[in-house]
C-alpha positions as CSV (number, residue, x, y, z in Angstrom):
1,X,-43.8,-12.6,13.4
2,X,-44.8,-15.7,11.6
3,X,-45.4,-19.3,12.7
4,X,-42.3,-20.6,11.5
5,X,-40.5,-18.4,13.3
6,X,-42.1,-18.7,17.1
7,X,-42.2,-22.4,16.3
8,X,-38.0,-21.9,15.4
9,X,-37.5,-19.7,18.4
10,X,-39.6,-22.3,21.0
11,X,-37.3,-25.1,19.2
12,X,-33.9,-23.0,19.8
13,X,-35.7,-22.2,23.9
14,X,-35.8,-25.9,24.2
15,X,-32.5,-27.1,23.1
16,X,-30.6,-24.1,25.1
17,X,-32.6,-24.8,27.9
18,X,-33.9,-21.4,30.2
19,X,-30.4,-20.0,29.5
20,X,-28.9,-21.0,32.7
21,X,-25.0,-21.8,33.0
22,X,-25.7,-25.2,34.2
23,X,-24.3,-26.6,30.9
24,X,-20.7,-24.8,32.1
25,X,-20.7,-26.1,35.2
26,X,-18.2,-28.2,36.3
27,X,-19.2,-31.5,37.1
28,X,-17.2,-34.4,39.1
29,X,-18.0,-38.0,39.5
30,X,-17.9,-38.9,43.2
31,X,-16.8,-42.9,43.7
32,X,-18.0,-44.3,46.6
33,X,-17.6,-48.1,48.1
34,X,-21.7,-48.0,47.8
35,X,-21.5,-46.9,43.8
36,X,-21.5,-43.6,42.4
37,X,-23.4,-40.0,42.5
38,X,-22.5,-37.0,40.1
39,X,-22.5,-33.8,41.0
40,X,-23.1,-30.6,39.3
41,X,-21.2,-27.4,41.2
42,X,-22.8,-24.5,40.6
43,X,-19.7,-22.1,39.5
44,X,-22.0,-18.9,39.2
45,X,-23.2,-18.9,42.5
46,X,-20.5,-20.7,44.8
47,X,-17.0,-19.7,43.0
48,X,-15.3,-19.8,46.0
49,X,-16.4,-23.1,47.2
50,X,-16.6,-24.6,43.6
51,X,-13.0,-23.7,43.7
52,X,-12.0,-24.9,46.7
53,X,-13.6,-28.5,45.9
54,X,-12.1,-29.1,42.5
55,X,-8.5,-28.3,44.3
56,X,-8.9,-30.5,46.7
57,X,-10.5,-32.7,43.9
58,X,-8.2,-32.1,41.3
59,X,-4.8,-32.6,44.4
60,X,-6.7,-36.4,44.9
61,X,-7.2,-35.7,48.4
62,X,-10.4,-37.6,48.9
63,X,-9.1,-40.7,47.7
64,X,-9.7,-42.9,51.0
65,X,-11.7,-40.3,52.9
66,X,-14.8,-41.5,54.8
67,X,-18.1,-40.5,55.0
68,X,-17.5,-40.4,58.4
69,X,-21.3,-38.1,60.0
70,X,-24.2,-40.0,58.0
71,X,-27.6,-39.2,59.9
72,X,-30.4,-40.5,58.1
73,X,-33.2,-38.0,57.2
74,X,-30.5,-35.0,57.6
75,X,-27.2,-35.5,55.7
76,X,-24.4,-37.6,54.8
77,X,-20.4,-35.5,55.6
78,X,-17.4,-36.5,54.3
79,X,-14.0,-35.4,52.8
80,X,-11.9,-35.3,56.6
81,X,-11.1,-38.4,58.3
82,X,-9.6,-41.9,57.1
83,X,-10.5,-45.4,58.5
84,X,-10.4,-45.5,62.2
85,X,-11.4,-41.9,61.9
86,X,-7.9,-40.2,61.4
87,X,-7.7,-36.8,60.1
88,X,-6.5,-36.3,56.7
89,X,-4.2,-33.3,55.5
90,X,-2.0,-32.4,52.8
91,X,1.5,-32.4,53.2
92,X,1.6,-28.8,53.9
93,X,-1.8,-29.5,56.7
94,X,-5.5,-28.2,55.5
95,X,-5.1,-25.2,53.1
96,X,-6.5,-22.2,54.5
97,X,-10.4,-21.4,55.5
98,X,-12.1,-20.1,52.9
99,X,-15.0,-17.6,53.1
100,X,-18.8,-18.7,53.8
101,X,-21.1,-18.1,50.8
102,X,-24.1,-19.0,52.8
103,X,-26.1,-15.7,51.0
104,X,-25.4,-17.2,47.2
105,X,-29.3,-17.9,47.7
106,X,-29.0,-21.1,47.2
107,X,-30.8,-23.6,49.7
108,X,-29.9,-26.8,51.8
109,X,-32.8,-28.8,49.7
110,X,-32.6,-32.6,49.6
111,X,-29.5,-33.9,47.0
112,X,-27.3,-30.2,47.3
113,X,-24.0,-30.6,48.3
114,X,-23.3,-27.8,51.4
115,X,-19.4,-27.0,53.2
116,X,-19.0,-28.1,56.3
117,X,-17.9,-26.1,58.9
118,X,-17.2,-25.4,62.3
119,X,-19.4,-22.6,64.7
120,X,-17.0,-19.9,63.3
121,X,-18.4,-19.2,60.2
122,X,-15.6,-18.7,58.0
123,X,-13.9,-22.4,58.7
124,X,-14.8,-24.4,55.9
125,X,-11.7,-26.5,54.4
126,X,-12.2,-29.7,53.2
127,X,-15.1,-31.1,54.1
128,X,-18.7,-31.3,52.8
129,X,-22.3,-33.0,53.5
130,X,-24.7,-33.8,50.9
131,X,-28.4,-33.1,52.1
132,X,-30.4,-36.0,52.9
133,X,-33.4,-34.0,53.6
134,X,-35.0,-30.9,53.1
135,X,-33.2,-29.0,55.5
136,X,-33.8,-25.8,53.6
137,X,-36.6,-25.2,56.1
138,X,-34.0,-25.5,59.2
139,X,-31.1,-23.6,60.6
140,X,-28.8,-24.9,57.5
141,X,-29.6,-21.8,55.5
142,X,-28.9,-18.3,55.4
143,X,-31.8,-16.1,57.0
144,X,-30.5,-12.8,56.5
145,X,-28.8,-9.9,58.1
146,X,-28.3,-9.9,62.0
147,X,-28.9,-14.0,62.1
148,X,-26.6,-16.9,62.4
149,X,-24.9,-17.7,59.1
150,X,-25.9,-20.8,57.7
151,X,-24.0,-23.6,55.4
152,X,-22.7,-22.8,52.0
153,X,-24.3,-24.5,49.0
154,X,-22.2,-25.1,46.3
155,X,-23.9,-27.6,43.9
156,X,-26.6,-30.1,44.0
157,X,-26.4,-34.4,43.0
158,X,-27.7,-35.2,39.5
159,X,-27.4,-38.9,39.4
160,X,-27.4,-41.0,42.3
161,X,-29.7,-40.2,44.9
162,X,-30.2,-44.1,45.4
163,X,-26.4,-44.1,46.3
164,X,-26.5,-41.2,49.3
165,X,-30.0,-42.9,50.2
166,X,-28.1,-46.6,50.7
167,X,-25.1,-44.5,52.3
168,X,-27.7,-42.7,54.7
169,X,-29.5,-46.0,55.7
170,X,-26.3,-47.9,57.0
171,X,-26.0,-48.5,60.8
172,X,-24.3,-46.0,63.0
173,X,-22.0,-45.6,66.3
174,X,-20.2,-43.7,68.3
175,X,-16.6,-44.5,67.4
176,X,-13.2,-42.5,68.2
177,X,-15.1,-39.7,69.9
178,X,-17.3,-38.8,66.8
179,X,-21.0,-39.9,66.9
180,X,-23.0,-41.4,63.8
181,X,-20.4,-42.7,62.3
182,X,-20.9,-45.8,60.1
183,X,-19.8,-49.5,61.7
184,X,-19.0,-50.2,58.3
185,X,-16.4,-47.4,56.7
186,X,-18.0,-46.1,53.7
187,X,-15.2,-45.0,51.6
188,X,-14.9,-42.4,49.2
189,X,-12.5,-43.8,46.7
190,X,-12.0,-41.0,44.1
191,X,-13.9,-37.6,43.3
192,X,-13.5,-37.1,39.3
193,X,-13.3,-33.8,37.5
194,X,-15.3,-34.5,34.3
């Protein structure tokens, strides 16, 4: 082969990237009262929950939703509850549960976006946490066969770390029978397809 064309083929590696799907992704623009963070949703690995999102997304249904759990160090959950911690539905209620992909192999690292969920592990609906931490290391992940499933990664923040970091600093309370909820509401005013 001759020096031209290693030095074409390295060129052609570096423009495409490793040849990852990242550039299909889809990608939404999250709007919060603190600024913004953009997330990439990793279709590949999470179709369920990718799909689940950009319907809820795509319906408008976390326009005026709280981050409503912030604990600093550990995660930042939103997409459930309105001011004065009121639980929002569709018209029609929550649609239904959608399956845990907790074994996609990807990991709770600080800046992924994760499903929340109840203990049952197949409860996940509309709302989501974005790691604060590295809680890859913890009980968030999945750990194989035989253990407790963990929480369902399904796409990781590409701008706007500063934004969860300011949303994971603000003071907390117990408010409405929920604890760590912010004194101040931090709203999420849209979630954008892009």
């Amino acid at each position: 082969m001759s020096f031209r064309a290693v030095i074409t083929g390295v060129a052609l590696v570096m423009i495409l990237g490793t040849g990852t799907a990242s550039a299909q992704n889809p990608v939404v623009v999250m709007d919060t009262s603190l600024g913004s963070i953009t997330i990439e949703l990793d279709q590949d690995k999470a179709p369920i929950s990718v799909e689940n999102f950009l319907q809820y997304t795509n319906d408008g249904f976390y326009e005026g939703t709280l981050f409503h759990r912030v604990i600093s160090g550990f995660m930042i959950q939103g997409g459930g509850f309105t001011s004065g911690m009121s639980q929002k539905t569709t018209p029609d209620g929550l649609r239904a549960a959608i399956k845990n992909e907790a074994d996609n192999g990807l990991s709770n690292a600080r800046g992924t976006i994760a499903m929340a969920r109840t203990n049952v592990v197949d409860s996940a609906t509309s709302q989501f946490f974005i790691s604060h931490g590295e809680n890859n290391a913890g009980s968030l992940d999945h750990s194989g066969p035989g253990t407790a499933f963990g929480y369902a990664v399904f796409g990781r923040v590409t701008e706007g770390m500063d934004v969860v970091d300011k949303i994971a600093d603000v003071a907390t309370n117990r408010r409405e029978g929920h604890g760590d909820v912010p004194v101040e509401d931090v709203t999420i005013n849209s979630v954008t397809a892009q």
